[in-house]
C-alpha positions in Angstrom: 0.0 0.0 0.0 1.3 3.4 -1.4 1.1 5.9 1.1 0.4 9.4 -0.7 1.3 12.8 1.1 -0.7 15.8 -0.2 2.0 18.5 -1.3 0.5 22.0 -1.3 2.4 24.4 -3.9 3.7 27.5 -2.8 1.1 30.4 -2.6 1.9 33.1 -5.5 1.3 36.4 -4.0 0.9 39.2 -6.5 1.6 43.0 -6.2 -0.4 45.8 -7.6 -0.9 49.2 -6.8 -3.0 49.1 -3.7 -3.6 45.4 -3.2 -2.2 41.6 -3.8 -3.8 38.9 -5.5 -2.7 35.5 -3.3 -3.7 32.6 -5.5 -6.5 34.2 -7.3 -7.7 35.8 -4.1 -8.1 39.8 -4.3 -6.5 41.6 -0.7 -7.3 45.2 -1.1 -4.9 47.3 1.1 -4.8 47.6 4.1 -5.6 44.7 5.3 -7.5 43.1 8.3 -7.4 39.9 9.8 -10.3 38.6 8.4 -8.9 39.4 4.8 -5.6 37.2 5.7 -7.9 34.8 7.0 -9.6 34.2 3.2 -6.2 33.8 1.5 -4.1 31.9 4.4 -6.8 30.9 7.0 -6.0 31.5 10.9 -2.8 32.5 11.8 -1.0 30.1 14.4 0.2 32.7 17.4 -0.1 36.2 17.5 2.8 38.6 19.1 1.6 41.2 20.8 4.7 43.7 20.5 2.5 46.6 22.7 -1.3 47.7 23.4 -1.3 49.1 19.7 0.8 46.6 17.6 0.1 43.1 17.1 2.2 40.3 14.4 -0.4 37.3 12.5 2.6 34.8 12.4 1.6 32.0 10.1 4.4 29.1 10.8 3.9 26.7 7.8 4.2 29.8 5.5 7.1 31.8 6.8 5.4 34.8 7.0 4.3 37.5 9.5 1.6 40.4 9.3 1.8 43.1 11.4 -1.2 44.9 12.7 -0.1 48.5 13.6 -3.0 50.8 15.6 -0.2 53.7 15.4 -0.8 54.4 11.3 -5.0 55.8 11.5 -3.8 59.0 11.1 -2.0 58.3 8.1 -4.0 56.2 6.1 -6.9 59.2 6.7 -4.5 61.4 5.4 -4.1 59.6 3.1 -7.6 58.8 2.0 -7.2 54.7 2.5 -9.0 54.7 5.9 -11.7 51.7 5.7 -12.2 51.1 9.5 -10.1 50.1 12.6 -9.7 46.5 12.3 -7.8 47.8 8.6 -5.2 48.7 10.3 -2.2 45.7 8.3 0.6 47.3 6.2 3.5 45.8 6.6 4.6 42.1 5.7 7.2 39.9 6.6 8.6 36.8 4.4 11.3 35.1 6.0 12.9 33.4 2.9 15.9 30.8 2.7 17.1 27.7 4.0 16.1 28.3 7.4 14.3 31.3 9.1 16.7 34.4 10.1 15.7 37.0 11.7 15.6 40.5 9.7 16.6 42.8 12.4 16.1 42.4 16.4 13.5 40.0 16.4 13.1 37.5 19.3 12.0 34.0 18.8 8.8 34.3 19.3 8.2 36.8 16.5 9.8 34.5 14.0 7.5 31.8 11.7 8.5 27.8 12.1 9.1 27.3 8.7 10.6 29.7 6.3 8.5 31.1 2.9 8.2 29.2 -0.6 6.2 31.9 -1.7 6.5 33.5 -5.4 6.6 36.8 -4.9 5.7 39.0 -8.2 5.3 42.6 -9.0 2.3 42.9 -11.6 3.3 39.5 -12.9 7.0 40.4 -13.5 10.1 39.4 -11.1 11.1 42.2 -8.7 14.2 43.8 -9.6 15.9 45.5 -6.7 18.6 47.6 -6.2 20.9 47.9 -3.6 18.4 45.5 -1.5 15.7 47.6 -2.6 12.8 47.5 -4.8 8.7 49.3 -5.5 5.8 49.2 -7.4 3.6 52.0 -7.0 2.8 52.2 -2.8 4.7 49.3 -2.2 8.1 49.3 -0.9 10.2 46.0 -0.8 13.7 45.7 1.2 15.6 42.8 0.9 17.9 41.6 4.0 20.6 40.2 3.3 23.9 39.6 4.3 25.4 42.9 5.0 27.4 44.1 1.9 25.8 42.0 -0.5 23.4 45.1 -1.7 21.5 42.8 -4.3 21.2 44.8 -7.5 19.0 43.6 -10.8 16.2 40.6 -11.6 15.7 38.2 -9.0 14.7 34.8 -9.8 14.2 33.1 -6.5 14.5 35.3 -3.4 17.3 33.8 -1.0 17.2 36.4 1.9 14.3 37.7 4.7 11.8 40.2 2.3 9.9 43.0 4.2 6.7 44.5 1.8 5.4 47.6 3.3 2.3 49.7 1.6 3.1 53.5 1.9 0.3 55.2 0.1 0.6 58.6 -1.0 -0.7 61.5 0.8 -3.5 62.5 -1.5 -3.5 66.1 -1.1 -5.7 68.0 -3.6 -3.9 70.5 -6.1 -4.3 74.3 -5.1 -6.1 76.3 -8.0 -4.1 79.9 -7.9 -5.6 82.4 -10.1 -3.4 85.8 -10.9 -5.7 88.3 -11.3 -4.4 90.6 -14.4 -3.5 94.4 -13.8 -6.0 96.5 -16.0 -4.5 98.6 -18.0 -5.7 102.0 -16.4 -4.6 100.6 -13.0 -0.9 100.2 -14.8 -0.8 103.6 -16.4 -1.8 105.2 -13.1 0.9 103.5 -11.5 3.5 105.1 -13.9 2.2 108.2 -14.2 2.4 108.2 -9.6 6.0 106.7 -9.8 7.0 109.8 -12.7 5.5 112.5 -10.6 6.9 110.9 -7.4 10.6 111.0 -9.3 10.4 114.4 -10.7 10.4 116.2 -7.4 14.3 114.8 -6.6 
């Protein structure tokens, strides 16, 4: 008797403008928990880093959401407010062999597995450089080892990749109007400056 394992393939997460498509699944930034739970279903543990900050750490995918109450303000600025429980901007794919952590995080913080994900940017490979890359309000940072400073098309992503969605601060265009001298104004005006200079 064959025993047959079910191998689930890697999710293929998708970058737009303002939202990701995760296996044919639409996430409209920013995100809530309820929209991670459609595309990867309940997260494993949650971290909560303070009252206001909270990570979604999914173990069998490698990656991390965080939950951030601090950012209201800006995404009303920013005219991208939907509600309170939208409060997800920032992701967290620990890619490679095993799972390293990006910057100071504690073990806790950190998936159990590290990410197979494909990671596009409207369908085309991200091409960084100097560990950096964007598409529209997304901004991508690639860690790795320090020095490296990866530069050009990446194929399969080796190191830890941070996404975070910065949307622009929609502010509306001001409408100046100069208001034209009429000409009787402007010959009065010369003819005060000529009487003005005739008595030196």
């Amino acid at each position: 008797m064959w025993l047959i394992s079910k191998f689930k393939k890697p999710h293929k997460i998708n970058l737009y403008e303002n939202y990701m498509e995760v296996d044919n699944v639409i996430l409209d930034f920013p995100l809530s928990l309820e929209d991670l739970k459609k595309a990867f279903g309940n997260p494993n543990r949650e971290f909560h880093m303070d009252n206001e900050q909270v990570k979604y750490i999914y173990d069998n995918y490698g990656m991390v959401f965080l939950s951030n109450k601090k950012i209201k303000n800006l995404l009303k600025s920013c005219k991208v407010y939907k509600d309170d429980s939208h409060d997800i901007t920032k992701i967290y794919l620990y890619f490679g062999h095993t799972v390293s952590p990006m910057a100071d995080e504690t073990g806790e913080e950190l998936p159990k597995k590290p990410c197979k994900s494909i990671i596009t940017l409207k369908g085309q490979q991200p091409n960084f450089f100097y560990d950096r890359a964007e598409i529209d309000n997304f901004k991508l940072i690639l860690w790795s080892p320090y020095g490296t400073n990866t530069t050009g098309t990446v194929e399969k992503i080796k190191f830890p990749l941070s996404i975070g969605y910065i949307p622009q601060n929609k502010r509306k265009q001001s409408n100046y109007k100069i208001k034209k001298i009429q000409k009787k104004s402007y010959i009065l005006i010369i003819l005060t400056l000529n009487s003005l200079l005739s008595k030196y």
